[in-house]
C-alpha positions in Angstrom: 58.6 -34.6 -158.3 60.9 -37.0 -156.5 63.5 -36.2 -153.9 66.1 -38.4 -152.9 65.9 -41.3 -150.7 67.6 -40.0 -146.9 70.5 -42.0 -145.7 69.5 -44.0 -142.6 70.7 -42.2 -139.4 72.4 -44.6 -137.0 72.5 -44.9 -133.4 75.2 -44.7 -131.4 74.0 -46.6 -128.2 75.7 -43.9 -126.5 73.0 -42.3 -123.6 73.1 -38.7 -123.3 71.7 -36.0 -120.8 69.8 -33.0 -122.3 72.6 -31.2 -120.5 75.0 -33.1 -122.6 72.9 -32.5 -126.4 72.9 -29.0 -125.6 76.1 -28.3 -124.4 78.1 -25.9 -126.7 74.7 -24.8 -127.8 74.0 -21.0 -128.2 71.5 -21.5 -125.3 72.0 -24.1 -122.3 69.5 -25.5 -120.3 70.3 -22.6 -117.5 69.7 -20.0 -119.9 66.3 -21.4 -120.4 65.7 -21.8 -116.1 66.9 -18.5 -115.8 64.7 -17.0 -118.4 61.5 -19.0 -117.1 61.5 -16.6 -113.7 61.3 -13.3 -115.7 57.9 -14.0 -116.6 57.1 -15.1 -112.6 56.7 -12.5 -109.6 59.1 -10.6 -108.1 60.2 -13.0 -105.5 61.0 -15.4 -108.3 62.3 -12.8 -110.6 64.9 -12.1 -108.1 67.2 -15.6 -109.1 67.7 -13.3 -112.5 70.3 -10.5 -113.1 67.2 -8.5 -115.0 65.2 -8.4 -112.2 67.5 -5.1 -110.2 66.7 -3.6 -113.4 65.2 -0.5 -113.6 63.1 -1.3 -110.6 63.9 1.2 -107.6 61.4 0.0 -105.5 63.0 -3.0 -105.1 66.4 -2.2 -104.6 65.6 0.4 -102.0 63.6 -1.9 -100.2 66.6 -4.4 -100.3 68.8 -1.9 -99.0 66.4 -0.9 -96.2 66.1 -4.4 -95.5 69.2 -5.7 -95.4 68.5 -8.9 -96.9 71.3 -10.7 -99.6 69.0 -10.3 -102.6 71.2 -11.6 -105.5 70.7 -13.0 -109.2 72.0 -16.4 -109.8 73.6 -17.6 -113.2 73.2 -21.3 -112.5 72.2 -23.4 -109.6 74.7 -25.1 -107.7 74.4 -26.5 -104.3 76.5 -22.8 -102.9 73.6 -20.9 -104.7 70.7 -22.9 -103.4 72.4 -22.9 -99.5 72.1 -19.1 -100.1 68.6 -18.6 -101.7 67.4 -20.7 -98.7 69.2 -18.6 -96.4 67.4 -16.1 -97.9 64.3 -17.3 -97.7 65.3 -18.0 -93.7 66.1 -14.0 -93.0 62.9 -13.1 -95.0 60.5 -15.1 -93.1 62.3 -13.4 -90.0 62.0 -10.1 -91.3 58.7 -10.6 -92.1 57.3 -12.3 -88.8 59.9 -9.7 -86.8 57.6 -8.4 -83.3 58.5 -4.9 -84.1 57.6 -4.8 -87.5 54.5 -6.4 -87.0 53.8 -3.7 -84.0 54.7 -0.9 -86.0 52.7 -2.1 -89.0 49.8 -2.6 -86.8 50.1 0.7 -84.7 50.6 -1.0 -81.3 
């Protein structure tokens, strides 16, 4: 059995991102990021909307906390500034005198 011969494809000479092939796809490139930090820890789950899901632990602790916990649908320079002001109050809260006192019973 024979099938017909393909027309040649041509190329357009035109350079294009990935960003660019997929766009108007079903799923963009920031579907896929996102997606990627559901299968990570918690810390990393975080930058997804999923994450606050039906996890209580979590949210109580970012209410006792205090810290700006929030998913991210894309990554802009705004939503980096804030993850890594983030990451700035948590290493504060962490490393805090009186936490470390209390947690150690001095």
């Amino acid at each position: 059995m024979t099938t017909a011969p393909r027309p040649p494809r041509e190329i357009d000479g035109k350079g294009r991102t990935v960003r660019e092939l997929l766009a108007g796809r079903k799923y963009s490139i920031d579907y896929y990021q996102r997606e990627h930090y559901l299968g990570q820890n918690l810390f990393a789950r975080s930058l997804h909307e999923r994450a606050y899901d039906h996890n209580p632990g979590f949210r109580r602790f970012i209410e006792a906390s205090g810290l700006p916990f929030r998913a991210h649908a894309a990554f802009r320079k705004a939503d980096l500034d804030a993850r890594q002001a983030l990451y700035q109050r948590l290493a504060e809260h962490i490393w805090n005198p009186a936490v470390l006192d209390e947690e150690t019973g001095s």
